[in-house]
LOBADREN-475749 format. One line per 4 residues: for each residue x, y, z of N, C-alpha, C. Coordinates in steps of 0.2 Angstrom, whole numbers, plus 2048, in hexadecimal, padded with zeros to 3 digits. Example, Ala and Ser with C-alpha at 12.3 -4.5 7.8 and 13.67 -1.06 7.14 Angstrom:
// LOBADREN-475749
842 7E4 827 83E 7EA 827 842 7F0 827; 840 7F5 823 844 7FB 824 840 800 827 .
This chain:
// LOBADREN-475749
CC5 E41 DAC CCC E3F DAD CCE E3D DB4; CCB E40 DB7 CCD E3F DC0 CCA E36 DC1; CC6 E35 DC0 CC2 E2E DBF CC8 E2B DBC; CC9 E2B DB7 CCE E27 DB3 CD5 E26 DB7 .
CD8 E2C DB9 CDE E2C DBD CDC E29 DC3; CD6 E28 DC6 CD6 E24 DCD CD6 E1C DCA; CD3 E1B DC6 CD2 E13 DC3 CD9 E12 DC5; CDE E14 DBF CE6 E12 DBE CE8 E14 DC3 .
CE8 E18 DC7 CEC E18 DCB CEA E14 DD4; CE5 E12 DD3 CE1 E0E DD6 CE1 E11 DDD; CDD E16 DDF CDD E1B DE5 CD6 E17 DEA; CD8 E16 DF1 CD1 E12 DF2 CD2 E18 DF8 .
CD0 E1E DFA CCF E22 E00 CC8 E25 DFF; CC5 E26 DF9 CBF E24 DF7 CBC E20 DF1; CB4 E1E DF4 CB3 E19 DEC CB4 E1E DE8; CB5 E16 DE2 CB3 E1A DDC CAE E1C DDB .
CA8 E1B DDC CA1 E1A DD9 C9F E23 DDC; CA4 E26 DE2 CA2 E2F DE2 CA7 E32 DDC; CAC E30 DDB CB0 E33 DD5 CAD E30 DD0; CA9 E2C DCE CA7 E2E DC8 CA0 E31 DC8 .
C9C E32 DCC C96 E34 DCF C97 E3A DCD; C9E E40 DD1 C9E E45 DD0 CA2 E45 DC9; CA5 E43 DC7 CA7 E43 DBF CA1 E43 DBB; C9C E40 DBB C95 E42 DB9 C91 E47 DB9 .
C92 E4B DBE C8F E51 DC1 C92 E56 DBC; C99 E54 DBF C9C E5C DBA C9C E5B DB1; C9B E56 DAF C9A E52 DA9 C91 E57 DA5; C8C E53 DA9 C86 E59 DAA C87 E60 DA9 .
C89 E61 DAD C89 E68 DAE C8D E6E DA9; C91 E6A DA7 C95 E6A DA2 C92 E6C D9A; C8E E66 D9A C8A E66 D94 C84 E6C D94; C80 E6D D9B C7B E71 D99 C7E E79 D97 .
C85 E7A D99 C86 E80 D9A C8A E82 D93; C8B E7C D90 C8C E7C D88 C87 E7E D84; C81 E7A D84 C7A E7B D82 C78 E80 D83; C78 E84 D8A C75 E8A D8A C79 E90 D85 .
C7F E8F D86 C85 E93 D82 C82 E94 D7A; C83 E8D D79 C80 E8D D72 C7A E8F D71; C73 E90 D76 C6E E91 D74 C6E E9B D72; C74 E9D D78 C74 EA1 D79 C76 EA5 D71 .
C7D EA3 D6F C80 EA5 D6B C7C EA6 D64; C76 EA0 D63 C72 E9F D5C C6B EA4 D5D; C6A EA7 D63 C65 EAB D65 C6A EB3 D62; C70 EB3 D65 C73 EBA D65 C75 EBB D5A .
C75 EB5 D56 C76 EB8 D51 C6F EB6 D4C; C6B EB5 D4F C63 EB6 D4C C61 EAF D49; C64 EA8 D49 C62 EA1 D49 C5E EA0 D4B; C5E EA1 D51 C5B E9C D56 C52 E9C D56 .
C50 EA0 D4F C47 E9F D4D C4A E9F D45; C46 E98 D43 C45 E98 D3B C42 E9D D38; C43 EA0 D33 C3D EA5 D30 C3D EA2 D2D; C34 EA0 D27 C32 E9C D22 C2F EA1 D1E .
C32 EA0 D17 C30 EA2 D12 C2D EA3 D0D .
């Protein structure tokens, strides 16, 4: 969102190119700590190994 607000609002005291660099970062980071959440969450109700029958 901060990316998109500098576009439109056309702020030049820094590039774009670090505002979106760090909008990626937190983008990343973002995501693995979803994924571990969920890996976490399917381990805690006994998914997270197939049993085959």
């Amino acid at each position: 969102m901060c990316a998109i607000a500098w576009v439109m609002l056309q702020l030049h005291f820094l590039p774009l190119l670090f505002v979106v660099i760090v909008a990626g970062i937190f983008t990343f980071v973002s995501g693995i700590v979803y994924v571990m959440d969920g890996v976490r969450q399917l381990q805690a109700e006994g998914h997270a190994h197939a049993k085959r029958d």
